[in-house]
C-alpha positions as CSV (number, residue, x, y, z in Angstrom):
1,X,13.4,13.3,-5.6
2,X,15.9,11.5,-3.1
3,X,15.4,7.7,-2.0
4,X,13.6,7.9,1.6
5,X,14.0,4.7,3.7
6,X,12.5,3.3,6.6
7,X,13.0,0.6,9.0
8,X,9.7,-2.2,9.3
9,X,9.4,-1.0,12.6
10,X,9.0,2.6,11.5
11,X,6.2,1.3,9.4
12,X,4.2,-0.4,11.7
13,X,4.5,2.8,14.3
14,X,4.7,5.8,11.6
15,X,2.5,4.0,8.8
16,X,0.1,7.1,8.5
17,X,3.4,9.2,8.2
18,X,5.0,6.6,5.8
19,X,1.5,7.0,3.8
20,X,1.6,10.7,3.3
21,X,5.7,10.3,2.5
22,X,4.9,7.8,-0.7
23,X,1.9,10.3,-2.0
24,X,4.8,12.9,-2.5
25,X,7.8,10.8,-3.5
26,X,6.6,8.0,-5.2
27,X,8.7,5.5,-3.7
28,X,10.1,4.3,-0.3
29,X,12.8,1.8,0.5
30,X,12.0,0.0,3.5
31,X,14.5,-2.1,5.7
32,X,15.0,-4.8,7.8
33,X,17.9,-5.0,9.8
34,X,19.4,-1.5,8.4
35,X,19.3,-3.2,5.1
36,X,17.0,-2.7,2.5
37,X,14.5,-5.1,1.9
38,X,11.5,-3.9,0.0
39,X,10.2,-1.0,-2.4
40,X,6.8,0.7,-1.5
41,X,5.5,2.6,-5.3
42,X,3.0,5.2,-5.4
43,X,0.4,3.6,-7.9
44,X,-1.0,6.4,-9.8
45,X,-5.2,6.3,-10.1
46,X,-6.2,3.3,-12.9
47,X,-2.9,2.5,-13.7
48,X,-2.0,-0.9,-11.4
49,X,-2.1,-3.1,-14.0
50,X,0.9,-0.7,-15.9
51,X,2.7,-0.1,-12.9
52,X,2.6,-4.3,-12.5
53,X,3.4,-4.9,-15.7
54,X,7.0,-2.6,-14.8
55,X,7.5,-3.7,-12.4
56,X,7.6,-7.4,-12.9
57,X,9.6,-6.7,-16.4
58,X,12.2,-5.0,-14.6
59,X,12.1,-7.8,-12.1
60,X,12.6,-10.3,-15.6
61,X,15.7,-7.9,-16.5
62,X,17.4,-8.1,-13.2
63,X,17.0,-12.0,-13.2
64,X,18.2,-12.5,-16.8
65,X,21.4,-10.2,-16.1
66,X,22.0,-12.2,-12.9
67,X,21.6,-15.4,-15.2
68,X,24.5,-14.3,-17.5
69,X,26.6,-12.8,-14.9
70,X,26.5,-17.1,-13.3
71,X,27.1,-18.3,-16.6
72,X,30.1,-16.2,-18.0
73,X,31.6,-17.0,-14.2
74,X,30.7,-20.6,-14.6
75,X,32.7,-20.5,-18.5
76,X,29.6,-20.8,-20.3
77,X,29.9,-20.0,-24.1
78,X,29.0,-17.0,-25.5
79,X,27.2,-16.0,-28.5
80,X,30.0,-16.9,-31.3
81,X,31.4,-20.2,-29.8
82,X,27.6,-21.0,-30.1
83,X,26.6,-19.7,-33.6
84,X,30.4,-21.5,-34.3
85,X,29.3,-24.6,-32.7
86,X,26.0,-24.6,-35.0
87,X,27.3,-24.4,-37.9
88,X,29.7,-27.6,-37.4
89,X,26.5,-29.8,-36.0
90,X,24.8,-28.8,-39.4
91,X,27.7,-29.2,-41.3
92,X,27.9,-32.5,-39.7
93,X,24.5,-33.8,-40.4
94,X,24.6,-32.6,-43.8
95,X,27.9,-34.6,-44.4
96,X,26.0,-37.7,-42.9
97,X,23.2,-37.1,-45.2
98,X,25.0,-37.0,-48.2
């Protein structure tokens, strides 16, 4: 199965085309401007709300990747200096405790 793509334009003037495309590959890119813009997905018979569900998980996974790409670029801390920095504020309150 190969990634088929096709301009907005295309669909509005080729839609019943476009239609019969999706029925066979499952998926089509579309574009706007020669760059792609949106994803057309074949929805198999009683399956929407799977195929939603996905869909909008995968859409959660690109986010959260995105998320920690900005904050390892902006110095954020990772998973140690935070476990690290824990431990010290609980040392710390039990010291104040005592």
């Amino acid at each position: 199965m190969s990634t088929i793509f096709y301009s907005v334009r295309e669909l509005r003037t080729q839609s019943r085309k476009i239609w019969s495309e999706l029925a066979c590959e499952n998926e089509i890119i579309l574009t706007n401007n020669g760059k792609p813009a949106a994803m057309m997905i074949n929805i198999p018979e009683g399956k929407f709300d799977e195929v939603t569900k996905a869909v909008r998980q995968a859409k959660a996974m690109l986010a959260l990747s995105e998320m920690r790409q900005e904050a390892l670029q902006e110095g954020a801390m990772n998973d140690e200096e935070i476990t690290m920095m824990i431990k010290e504020i609980r040392k710390e309150l039990k010291d104040e405790t005592e």
